[in-house]
C-alpha positions in Angstrom: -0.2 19.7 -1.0 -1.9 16.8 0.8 -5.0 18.2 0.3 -4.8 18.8 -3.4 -3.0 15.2 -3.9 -5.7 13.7 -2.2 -8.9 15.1 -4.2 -6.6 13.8 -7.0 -6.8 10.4 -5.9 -10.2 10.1 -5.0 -11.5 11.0 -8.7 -9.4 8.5 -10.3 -10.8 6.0 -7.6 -14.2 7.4 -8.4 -13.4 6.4 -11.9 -12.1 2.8 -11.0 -14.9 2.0 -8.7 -17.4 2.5 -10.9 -15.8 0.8 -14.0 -14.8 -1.7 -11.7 -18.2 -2.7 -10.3 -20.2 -2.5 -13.3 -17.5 -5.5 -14.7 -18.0 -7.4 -11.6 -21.7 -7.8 -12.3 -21.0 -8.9 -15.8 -18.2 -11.3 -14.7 -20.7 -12.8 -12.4 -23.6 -13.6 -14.5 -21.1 -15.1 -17.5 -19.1 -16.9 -14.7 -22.7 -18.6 -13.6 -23.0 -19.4 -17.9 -20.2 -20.5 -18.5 -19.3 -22.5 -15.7 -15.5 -21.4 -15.9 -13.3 -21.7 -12.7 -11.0 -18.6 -14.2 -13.7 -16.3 -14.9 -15.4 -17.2 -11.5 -12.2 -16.3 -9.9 -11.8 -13.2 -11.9 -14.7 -12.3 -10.6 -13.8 -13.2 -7.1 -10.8 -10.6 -7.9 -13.3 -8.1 -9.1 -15.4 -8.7 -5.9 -12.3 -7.7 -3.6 -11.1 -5.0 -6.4 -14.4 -3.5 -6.1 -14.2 -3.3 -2.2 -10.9 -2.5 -2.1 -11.5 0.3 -4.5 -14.2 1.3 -1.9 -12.7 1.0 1.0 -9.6 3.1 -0.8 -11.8 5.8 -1.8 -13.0 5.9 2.0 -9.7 5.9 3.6 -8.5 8.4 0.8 -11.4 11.0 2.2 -11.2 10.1 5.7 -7.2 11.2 5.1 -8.8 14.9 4.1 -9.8 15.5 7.1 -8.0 18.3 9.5 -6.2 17.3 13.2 -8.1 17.2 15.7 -7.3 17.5 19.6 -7.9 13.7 20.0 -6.8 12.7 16.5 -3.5 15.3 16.0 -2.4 13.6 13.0 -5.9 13.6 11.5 -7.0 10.5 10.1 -3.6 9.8 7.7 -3.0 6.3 8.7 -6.6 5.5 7.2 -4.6 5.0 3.9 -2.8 2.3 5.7 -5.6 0.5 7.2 -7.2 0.1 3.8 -4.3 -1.1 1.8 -3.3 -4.0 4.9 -7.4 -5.0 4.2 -7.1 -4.8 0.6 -4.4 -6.8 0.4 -5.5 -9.3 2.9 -9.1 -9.9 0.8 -6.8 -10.1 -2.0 -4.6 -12.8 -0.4 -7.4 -14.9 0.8 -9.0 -14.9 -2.7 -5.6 -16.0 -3.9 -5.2 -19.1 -1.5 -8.9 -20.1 -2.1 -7.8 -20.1 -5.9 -4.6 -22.0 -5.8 -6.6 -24.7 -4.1 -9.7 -24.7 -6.1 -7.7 -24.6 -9.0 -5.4 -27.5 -7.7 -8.8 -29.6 -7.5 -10.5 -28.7 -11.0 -6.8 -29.8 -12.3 -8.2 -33.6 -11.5 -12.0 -32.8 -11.9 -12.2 -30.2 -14.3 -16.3 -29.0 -14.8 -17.7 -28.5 -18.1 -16.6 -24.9 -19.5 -18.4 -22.6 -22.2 -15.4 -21.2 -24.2 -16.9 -18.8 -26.1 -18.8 -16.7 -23.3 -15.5 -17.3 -21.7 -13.7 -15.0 -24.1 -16.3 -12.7 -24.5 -16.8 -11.8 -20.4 -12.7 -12.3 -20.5 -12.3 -9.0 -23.4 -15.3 -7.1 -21.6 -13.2 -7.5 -18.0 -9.9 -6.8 -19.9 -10.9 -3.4 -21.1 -12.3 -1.9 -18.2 -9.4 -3.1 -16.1 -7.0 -0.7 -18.5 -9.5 1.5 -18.4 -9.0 1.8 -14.8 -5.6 1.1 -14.8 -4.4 3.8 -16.8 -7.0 6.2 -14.6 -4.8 4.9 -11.6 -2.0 4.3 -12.9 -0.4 8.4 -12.4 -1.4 8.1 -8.8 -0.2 4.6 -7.9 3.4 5.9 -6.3 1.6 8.7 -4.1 0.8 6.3 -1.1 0.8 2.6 0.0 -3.1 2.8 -0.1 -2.9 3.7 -3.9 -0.7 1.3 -4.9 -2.3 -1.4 -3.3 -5.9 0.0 -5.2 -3.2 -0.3 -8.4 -2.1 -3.6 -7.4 -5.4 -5.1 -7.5 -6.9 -3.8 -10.7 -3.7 -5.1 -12.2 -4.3 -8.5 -10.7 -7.3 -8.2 -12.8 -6.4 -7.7 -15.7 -3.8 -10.2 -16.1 -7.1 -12.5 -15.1 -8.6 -11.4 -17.4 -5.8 -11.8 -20.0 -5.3 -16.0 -18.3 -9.1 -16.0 -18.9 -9.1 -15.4 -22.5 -6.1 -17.9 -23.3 -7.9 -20.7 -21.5 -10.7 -19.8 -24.0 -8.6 -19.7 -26.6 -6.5 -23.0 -25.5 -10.4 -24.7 -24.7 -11.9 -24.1 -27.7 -8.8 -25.4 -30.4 -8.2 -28.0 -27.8 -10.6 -29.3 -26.1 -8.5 -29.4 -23.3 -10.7 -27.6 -20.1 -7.6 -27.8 -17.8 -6.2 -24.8 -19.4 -9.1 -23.3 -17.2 -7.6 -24.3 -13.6 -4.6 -23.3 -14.9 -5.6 -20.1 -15.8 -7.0 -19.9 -12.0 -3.8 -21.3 -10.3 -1.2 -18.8 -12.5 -3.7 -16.3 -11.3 -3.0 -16.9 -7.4 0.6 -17.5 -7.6 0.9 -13.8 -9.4 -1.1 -12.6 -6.4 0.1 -14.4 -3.6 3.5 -12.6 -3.2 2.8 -9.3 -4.0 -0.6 -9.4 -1.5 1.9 -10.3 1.4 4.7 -7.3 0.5 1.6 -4.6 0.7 0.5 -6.7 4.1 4.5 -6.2 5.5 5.0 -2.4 4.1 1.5 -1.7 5.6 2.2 -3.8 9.1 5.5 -2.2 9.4 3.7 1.6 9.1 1.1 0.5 11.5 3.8 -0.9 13.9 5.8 2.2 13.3 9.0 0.5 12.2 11.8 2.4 11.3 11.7 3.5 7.1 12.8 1.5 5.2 16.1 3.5 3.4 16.4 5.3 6.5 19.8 4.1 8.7 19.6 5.5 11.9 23.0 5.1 12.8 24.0 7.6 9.9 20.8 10.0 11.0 23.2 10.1 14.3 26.1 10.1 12.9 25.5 13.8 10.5 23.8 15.0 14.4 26.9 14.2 16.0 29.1 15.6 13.5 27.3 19.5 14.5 29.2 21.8 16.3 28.4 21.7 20.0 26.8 18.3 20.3 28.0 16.0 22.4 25.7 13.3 22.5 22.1 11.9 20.7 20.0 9.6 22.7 16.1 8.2 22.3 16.4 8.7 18.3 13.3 7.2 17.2 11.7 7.2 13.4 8.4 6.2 12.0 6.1 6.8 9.0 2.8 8.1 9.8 1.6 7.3 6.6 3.2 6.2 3.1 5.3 9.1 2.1 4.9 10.3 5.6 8.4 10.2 7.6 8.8 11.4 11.6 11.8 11.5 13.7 12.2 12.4 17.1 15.3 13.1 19.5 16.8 14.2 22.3 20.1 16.0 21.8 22.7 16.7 24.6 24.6 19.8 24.1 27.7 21.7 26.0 26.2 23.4 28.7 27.2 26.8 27.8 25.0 26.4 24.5 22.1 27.3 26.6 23.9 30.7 28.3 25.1 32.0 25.2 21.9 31.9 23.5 23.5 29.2 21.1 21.2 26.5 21.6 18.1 28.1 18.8 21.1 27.9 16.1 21.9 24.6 16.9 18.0 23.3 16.7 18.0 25.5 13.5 20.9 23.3 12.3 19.5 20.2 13.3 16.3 20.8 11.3 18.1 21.4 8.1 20.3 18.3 8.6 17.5 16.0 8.8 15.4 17.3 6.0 18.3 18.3 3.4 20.3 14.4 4.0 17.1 12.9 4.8 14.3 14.1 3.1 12.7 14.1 7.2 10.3 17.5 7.2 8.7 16.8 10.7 11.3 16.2 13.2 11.4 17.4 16.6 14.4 17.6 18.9 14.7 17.9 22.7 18.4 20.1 23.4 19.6 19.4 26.7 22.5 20.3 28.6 24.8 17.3 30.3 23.6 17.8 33.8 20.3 16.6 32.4 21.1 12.9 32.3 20.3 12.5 36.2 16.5 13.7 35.4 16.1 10.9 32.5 14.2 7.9 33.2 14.5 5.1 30.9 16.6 6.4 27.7 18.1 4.2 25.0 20.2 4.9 21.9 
């Protein structure tokens, strides 16, 4: 199912990349023409979409790959990586925007209006060309939707772009261009820093976020025969990608009458029917295992 989800994704990044880049040349040589802060910094956002889109379609191949004895759970948090980097670039670009916009509010440059709107339509077409490419696979994992994230970004440049244009050439007024730039950043800003948490919380292997531990517990505790649920720990692996791990103190005689295999049976089925948890593993002990422990927790 990975597999097939994944070969999936990578065509539609295929797709995006290659749209993608072939605008950021354009954007470049009529951001050089025109002189235009918002169609430089569209550019800029084309720039990072085009090496987010990259490193996406990287991590989204690197993800295909089978476990291996030094890497058991492949290469899945590769999807991760790429969407905290892609959303980093993208914040950067953002803050160097809001401030170079902030300055061009005062000293605003000279700005060719009608290549503006012309490079602004030719960028706003390919970016819904490539958004509705991406757009079916955006909820599939954090790396996609950051990929998503970013040619949207774009395109709502490219839509601030054209009303400068439109606003500089019935106007006169060549503010509307910095302004362009600094709505730009401020639509980036926060949603750059939620993909940098959800991403930094994977990679520090928080707890999921829906998940309540303390009711995970509570359905365990509420099975016949267990008497106690230490060491519960949860993670995601990779977007989509939930763990859990346990260890599960049970009445002693659970492990003379040949009881204890039901019990891990039930315990598997509790976690994946109320929590949607397919990879959990349990360790069932008996009471008068406490004095072998270590360091446990709750």
């Amino acid at each position: 199912m990975h597999h097939a989800h994944a070969v999936d994704n990578r065509r539609r990044l295929v797709i995006a990349f290659s749209i993608t880049f072939t605008i950021l040349i354009a954007e470049v040589i009529g951001a050089l023409w025109t002189g235009s802060l918002a169609l430089l910094v569209d550019a800029g956002h084309m720039l990072t979409d085009t090496m987010g889109l990259l490193m996406a379609l990287v991590a989204t191949q690197l993800t295909m790959r089978s476990p291996t004895k030094k890497r058991t759970w492949g290469l899945r948090r590769a999807e991760v990586l790429a969407a905290f980097f892609q959303a980093s670039i993208l914040f950067a670009v953002g803050a160097f925007t809001l401030v170079e916009g902030m300055r061009r509010l005062w000293d605003p440059p000279e700005v060719q209006a009608t290549g503006l709107i012309i490079f602004g339509v030719v960028g706003l077409a390919g970016n819904l060309i490539s958004l509705a490419v991406l757009s079916s696979g955006r909820s599939s994992n954090l790396n996609m939707r950051a990929a998503f994230l970013e040619v949207l970004n774009d395109a709502l440049g490219s839509v601030a772009v054209i009303v400068a244009a439109i606003i500089i050439t019935y106007t006169g007024w060549t503010q509307a261009d910095a302004i362009a730039g600094i709505l730009i950043a401020v639509f980036i800003l926060p949603r750059s820093l939620i993909i940098i948490r959800e991403s930094m919380s994977i990679l520090l292997e928080s707890t999921p976020r829906g998940l309540d531990l303390e009711e995970v517990r509570a359905h365990i505790l509420a099975l016949p025969h267990v008497i106690a649920v230490h060491d519960l720990h949860a993670s995601l692996i990779a977007s989509n990608f939930p763990t859990l791990s346990a260890h599960v103190v049970l009445d002693d005689c659970c492990f003379y009458d040949s009881h204890a295999p039901h019990i891990l049976d039930a315990l598997q089925e509790c976690v994946r029917d109320d929590f949607g948890i397919e990879h959990a593993t349990f360790q069932l002990e008996p009471t008068s295992h406490s004095r072998h422990e270590f360091d446990t927790h709750d």
